[in-house]
C-alpha positions as a Markdown table, in Angstrom:
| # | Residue | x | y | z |
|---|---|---|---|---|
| 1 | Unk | 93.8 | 95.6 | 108.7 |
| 2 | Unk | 96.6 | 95.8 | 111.4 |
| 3 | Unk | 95.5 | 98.1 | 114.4 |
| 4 | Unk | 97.9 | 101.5 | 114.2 |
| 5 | Unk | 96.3 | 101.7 | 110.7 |
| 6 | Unk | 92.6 | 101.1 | 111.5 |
| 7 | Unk | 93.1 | 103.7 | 114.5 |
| 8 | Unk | 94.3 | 106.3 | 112.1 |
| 9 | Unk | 91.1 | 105.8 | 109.9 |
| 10 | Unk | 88.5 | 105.5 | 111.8 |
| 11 | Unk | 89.5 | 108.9 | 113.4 |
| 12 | Unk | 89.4 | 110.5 | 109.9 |
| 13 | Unk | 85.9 | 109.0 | 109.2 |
| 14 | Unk | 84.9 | 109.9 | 112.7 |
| 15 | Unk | 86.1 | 113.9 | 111.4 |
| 16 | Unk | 84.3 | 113.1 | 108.1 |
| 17 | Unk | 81.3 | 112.2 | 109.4 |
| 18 | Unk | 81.1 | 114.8 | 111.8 |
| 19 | Unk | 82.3 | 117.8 | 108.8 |
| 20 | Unk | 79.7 | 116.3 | 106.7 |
| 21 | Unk | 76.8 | 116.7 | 109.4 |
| 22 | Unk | 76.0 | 112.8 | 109.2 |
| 23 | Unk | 76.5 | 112.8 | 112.5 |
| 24 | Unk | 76.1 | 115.7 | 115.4 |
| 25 | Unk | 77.4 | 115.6 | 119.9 |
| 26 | Unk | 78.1 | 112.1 | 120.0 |
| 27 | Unk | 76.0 | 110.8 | 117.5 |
| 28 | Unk | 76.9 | 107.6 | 115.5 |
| 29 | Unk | 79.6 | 105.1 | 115.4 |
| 30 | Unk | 82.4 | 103.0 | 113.5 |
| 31 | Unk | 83.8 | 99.8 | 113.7 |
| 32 | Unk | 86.6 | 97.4 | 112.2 |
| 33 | Unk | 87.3 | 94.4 | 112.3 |
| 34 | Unk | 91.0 | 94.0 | 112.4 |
| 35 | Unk | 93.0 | 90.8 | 110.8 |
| 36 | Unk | 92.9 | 88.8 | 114.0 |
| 37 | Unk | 89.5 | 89.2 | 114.8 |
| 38 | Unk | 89.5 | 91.8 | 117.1 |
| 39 | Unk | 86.8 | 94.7 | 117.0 |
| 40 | Unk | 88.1 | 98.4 | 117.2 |
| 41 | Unk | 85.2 | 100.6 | 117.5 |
| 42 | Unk | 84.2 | 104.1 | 118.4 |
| 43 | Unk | 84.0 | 104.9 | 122.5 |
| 44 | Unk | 80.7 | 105.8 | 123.9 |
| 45 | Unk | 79.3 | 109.6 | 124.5 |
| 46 | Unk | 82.2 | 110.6 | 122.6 |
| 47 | Unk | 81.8 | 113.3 | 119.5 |
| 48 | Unk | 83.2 | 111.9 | 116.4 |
| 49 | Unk | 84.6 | 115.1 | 115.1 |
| 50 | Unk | 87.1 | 114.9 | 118.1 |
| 51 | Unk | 87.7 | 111.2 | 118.5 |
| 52 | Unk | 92.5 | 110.3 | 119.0 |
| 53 | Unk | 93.4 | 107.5 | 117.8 |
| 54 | Unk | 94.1 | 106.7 | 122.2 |
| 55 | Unk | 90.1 | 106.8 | 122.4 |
| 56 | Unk | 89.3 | 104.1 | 120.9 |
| 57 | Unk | 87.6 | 100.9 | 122.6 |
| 58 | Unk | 88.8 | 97.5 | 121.6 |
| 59 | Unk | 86.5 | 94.4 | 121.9 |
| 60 | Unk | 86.3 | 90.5 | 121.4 |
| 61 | Unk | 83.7 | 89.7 | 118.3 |
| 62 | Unk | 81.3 | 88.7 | 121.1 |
| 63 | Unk | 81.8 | 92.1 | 122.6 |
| 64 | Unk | 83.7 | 91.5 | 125.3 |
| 65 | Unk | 86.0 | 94.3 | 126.6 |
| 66 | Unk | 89.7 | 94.0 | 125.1 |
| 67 | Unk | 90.8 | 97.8 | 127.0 |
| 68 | Unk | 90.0 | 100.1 | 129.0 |
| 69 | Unk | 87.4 | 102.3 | 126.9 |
| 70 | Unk | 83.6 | 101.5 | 127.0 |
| 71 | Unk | 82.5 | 100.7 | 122.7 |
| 72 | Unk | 79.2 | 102.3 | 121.6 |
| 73 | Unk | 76.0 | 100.9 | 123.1 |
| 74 | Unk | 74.8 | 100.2 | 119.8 |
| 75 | Unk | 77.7 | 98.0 | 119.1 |
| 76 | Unk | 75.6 | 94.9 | 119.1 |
| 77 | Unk | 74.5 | 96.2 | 115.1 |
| 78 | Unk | 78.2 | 96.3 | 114.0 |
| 79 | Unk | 78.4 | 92.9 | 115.7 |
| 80 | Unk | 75.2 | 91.3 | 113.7 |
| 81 | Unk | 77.0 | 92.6 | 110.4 |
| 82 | Unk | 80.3 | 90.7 | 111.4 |
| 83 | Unk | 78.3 | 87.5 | 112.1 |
| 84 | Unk | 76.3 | 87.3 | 109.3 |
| 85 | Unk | 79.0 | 88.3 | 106.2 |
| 86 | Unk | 82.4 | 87.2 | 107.5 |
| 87 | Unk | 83.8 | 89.3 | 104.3 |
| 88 | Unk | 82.5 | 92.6 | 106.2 |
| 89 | Unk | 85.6 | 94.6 | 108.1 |
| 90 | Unk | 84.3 | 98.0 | 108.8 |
| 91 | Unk | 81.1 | 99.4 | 109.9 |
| 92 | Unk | 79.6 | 102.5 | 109.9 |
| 93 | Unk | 76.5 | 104.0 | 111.6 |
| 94 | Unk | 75.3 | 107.9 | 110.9 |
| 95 | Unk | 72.4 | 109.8 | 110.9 |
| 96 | Unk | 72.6 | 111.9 | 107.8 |
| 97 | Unk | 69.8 | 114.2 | 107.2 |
| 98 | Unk | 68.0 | 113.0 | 104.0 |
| 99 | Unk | 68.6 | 109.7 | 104.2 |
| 100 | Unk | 67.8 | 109.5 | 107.7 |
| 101 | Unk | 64.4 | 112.0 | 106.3 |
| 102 | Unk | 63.6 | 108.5 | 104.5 |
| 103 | Unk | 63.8 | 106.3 | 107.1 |
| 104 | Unk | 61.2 | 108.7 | 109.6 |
| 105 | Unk | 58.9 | 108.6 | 106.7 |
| 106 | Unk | 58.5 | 105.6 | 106.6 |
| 107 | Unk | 60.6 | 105.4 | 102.7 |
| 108 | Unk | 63.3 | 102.7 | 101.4 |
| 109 | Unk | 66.1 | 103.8 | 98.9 |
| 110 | Unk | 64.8 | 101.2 | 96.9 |
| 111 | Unk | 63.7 | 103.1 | 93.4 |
| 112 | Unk | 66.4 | 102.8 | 90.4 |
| 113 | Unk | 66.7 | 106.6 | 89.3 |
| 114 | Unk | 70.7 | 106.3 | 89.5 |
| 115 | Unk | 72.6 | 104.1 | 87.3 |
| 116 | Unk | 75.7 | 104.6 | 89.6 |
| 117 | Unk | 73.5 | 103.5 | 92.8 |
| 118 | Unk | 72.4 | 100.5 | 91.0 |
| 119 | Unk | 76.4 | 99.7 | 90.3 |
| 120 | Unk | 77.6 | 100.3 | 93.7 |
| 121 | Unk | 75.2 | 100.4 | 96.1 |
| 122 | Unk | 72.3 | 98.4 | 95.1 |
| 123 | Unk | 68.4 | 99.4 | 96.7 |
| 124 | Unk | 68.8 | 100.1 | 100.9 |
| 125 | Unk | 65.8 | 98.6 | 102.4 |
| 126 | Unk | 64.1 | 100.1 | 105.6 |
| 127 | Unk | 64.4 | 97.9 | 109.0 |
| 128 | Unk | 61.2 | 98.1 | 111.1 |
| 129 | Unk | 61.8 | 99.8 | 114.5 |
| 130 | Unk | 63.7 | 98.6 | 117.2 |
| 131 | Unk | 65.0 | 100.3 | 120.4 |
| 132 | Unk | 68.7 | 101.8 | 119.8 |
| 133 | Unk | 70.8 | 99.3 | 121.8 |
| 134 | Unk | 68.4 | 96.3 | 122.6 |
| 135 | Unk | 68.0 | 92.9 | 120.6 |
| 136 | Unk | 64.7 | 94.6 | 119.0 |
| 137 | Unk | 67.4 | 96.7 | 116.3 |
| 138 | Unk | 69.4 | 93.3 | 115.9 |
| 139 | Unk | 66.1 | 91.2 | 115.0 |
| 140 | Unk | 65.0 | 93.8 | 112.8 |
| 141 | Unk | 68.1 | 94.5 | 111.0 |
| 142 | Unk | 68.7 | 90.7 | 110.8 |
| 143 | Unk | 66.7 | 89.5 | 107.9 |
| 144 | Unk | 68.3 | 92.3 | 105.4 |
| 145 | Unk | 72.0 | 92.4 | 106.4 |
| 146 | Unk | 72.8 | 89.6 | 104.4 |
| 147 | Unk | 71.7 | 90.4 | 100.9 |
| 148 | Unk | 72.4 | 94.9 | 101.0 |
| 149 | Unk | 75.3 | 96.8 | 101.7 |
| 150 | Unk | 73.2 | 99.4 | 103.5 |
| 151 | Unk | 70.4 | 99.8 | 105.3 |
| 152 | Unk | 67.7 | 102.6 | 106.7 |
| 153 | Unk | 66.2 | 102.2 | 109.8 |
| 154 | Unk | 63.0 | 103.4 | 111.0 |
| 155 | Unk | 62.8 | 106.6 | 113.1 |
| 156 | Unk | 66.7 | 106.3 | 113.4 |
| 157 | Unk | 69.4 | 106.6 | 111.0 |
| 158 | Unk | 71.3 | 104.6 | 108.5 |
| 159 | Unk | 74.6 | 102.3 | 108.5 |
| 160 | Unk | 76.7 | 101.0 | 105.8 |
| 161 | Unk | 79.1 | 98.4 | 106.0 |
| 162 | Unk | 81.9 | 97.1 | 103.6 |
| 163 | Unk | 85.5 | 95.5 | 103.2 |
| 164 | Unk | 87.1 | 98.1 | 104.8 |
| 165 | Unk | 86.3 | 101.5 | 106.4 |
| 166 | Unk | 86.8 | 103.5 | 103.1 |
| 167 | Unk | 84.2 | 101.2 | 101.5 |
| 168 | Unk | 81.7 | 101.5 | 104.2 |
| 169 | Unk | 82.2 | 105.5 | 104.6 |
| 170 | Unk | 81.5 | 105.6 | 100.5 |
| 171 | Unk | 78.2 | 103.6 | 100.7 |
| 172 | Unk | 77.1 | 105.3 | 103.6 |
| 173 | Unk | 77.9 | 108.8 | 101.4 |
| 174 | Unk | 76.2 | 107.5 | 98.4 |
| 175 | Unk | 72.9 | 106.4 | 100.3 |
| 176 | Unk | 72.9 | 110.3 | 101.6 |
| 177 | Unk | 73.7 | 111.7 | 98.1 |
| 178 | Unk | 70.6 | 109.5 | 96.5 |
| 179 | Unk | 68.3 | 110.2 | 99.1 |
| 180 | Unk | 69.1 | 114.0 | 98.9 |
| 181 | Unk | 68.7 | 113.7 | 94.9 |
| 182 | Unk | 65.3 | 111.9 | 95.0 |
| 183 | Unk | 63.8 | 115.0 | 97.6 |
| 184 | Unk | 65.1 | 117.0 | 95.0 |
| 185 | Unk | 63.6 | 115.1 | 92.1 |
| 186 | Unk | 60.2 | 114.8 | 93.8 |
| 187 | Unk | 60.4 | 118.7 | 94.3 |
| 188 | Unk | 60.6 | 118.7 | 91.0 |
| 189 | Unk | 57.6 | 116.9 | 90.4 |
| 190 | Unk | 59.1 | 113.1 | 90.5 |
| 191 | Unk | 61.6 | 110.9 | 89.7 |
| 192 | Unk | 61.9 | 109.2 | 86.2 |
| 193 | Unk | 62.9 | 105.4 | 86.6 |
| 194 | Unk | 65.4 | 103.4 | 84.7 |
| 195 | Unk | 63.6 | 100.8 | 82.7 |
| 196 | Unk | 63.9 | 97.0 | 83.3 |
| 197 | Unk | 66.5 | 96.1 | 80.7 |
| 198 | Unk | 68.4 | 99.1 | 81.8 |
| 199 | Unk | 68.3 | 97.8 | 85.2 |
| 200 | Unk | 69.5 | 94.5 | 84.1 |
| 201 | Unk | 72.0 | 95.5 | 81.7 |
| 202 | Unk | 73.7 | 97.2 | 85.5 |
| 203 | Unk | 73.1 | 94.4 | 87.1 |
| 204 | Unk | 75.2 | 92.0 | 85.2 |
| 205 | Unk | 77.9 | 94.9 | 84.8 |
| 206 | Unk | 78.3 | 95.2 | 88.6 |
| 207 | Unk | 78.8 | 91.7 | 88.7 |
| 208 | Unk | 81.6 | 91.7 | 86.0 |
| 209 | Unk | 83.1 | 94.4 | 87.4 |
| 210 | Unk | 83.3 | 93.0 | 91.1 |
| 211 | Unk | 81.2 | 95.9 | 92.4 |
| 212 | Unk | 78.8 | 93.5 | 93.6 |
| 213 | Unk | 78.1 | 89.3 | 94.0 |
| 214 | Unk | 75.0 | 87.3 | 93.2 |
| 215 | Unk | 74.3 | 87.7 | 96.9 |
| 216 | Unk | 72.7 | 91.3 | 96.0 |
| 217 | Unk | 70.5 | 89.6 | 93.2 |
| 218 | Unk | 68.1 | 88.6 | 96.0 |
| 219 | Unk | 67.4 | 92.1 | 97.7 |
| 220 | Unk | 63.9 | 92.3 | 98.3 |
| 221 | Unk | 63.5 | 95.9 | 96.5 |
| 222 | Unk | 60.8 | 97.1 | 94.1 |
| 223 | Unk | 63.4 | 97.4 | 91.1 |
| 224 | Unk | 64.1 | 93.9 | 90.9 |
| 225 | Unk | 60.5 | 92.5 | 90.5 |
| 226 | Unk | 60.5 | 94.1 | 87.1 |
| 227 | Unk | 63.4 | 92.6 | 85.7 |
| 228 | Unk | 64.0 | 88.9 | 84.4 |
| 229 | Unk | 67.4 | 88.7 | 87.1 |
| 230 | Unk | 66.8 | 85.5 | 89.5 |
| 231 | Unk | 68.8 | 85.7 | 93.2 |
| 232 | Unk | 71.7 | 82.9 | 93.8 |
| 233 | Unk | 69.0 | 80.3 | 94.6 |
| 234 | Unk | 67.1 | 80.3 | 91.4 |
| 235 | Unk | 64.6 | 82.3 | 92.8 |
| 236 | Unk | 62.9 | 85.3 | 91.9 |
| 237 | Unk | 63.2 | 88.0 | 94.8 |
| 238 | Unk | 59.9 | 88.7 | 95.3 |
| 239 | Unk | 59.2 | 88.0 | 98.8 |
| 240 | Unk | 59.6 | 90.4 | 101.6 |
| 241 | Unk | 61.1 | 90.1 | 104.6 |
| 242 | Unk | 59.5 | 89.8 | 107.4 |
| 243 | Unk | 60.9 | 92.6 | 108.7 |
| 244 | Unk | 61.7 | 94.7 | 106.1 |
| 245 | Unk | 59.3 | 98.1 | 105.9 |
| 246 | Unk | 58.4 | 99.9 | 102.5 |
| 247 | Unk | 56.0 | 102.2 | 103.5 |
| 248 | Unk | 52.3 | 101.8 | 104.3 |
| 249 | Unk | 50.8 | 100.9 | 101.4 |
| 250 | Unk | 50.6 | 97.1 | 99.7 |
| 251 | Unk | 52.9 | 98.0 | 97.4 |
| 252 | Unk | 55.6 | 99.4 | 99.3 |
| 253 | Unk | 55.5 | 103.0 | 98.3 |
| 254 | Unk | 54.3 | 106.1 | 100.1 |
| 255 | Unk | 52.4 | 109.2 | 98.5 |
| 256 | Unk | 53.6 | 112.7 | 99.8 |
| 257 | Unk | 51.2 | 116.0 | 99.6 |
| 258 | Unk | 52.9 | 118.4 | 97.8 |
| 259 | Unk | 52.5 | 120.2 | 101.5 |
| 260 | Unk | 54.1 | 117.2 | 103.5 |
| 261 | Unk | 56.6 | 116.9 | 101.1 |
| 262 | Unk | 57.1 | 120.8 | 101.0 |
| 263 | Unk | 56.8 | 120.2 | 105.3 |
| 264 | Unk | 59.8 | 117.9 | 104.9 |
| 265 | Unk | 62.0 | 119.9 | 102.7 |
| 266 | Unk | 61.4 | 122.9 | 105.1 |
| 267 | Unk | 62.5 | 120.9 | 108.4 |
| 268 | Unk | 65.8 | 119.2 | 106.3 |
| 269 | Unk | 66.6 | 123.0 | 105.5 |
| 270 | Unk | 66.2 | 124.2 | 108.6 |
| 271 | Unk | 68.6 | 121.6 | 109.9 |
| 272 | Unk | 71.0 | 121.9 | 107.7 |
| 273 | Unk | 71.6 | 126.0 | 108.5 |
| 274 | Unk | 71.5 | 124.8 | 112.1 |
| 275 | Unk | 74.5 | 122.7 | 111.6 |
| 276 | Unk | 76.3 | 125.0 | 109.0 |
């Protein structure tokens, strides 16, 4: 992407973000990478509701200042993404509310209730904690980047990334709309899963379809342990991480009192009237 044209986005995903209430103050940030290798990124302590396309901070791919505005401290995430899947170009970082509800509780967006998640998103794991801005995010996030599109981290946020800014803004929407629809569901009383044929039978659609490569066959997420789909290697996903966080119990899941859970959906409510 030439520069003019990744400035003019990434100010109207800096406005989405900020409409949207993924992000609040100076919250969050974006990132391209543009066709020459350049990083054009989002300029610290700045609210990304009211981001020009002047703002912006321009940096080497090893961070190094290109101009004369300061990128986000937590640039070194973007950074890891561009290092580790060269066919990344934008990424972006958020804290909307019910995903970012799963990733204090301890929760990945890793059950299969949504055929269309399945198809475009595949399961978002949850990266252990790290300090905002210091190699302990990196290291956590590093295991998971290369095999998910998104990812939740703990007592944070969330960040997506994809081939361009549009792409990365839409994953980054659809892990808020799932996570949003599975609080609902378990309001309900819980959420029915897709069975493993089903599962498959998505699977090898996504890949026909380009939504997704054999890469995303070896996410380390519950879903896939039930289904006869082996990763790139030959391997059956089945090992975790080391880094990569579930919840507290051996089999990565976390049970909710219906008065936690009710706790949760009253403190999610009560910040989304604060922001309206």
């Amino acid at each position: 992407m030439d520069e003019k044209t990744a400035r003019r986005e990434i100010v109207r995903v800096g406005q989405l973000l900020y409409e949207r209430s993924y992000v609040v103050s100076s919250d969050g940030n974006v990132s391209v990478r543009l066709d020459d290798g350049r990083i054009l990124a989002t300029p610290t302590q700045t609210n990304k509701g009211r981001m020009t396309e002047d703002s912006l901070a321009l940096t080497d791919i090893e961070g190094k200042s290109l101009n004369d505005r300061k990128a986000s401290s937590e640039l070194a995430m973007h950074l890891l993404i561009y290092r580790e899947r060269p066919e990344i170009k934008a990424v972006c970082h958020a804290h909307p509310p019910h995903g970012s509800a799963f990733a204090v509780a301890g929760l990945a967006i890793d059950q299969p209730i949504l055929s269309e998640v399945i198809l475009t998103l595949g399961c978002v794991p949850l990266a252990a904690y790290g300090t905002p801005s210091t190699d302990e995010l990196t290291s956590a996030m590093l295991p998971l980047v290369r095999h998910h599109n998104a990812l939740l981290m703990a007592n944070h946020g969330a960040v997506a990334y994809g081939e361009d800014v549009w792409q990365a803004f839409d994953r980054l929407e659809t892990l808020e709309h799932t996570a949003k629809i599975a609080i609902l569901a378990r309001a309900l009383g819980g959420a029915s899963n897709l069975p493993p044929d089903a599962i498959e039978k998505l699977i090898h659609v996504r890949e026909k379809a380009g939504y997704l490569d054999e890469r995303a066959r070896c996410q380390a997420c519950g879903y896939l342990h039930e289904t006869q789909i082996t990763c790139a290697t030959g391997e059956r996903p089945d090992a975790q991480p080391a880094h990569a966080t579930h919840g507290a119990t051996a089999n990565g899941k976390i049970s909710l009192t219906r008065e936690e859970l009710i706790e949760l959906l009253t403190q999610a409510a009560r910040s989304g009237a604060g922001r309206a």
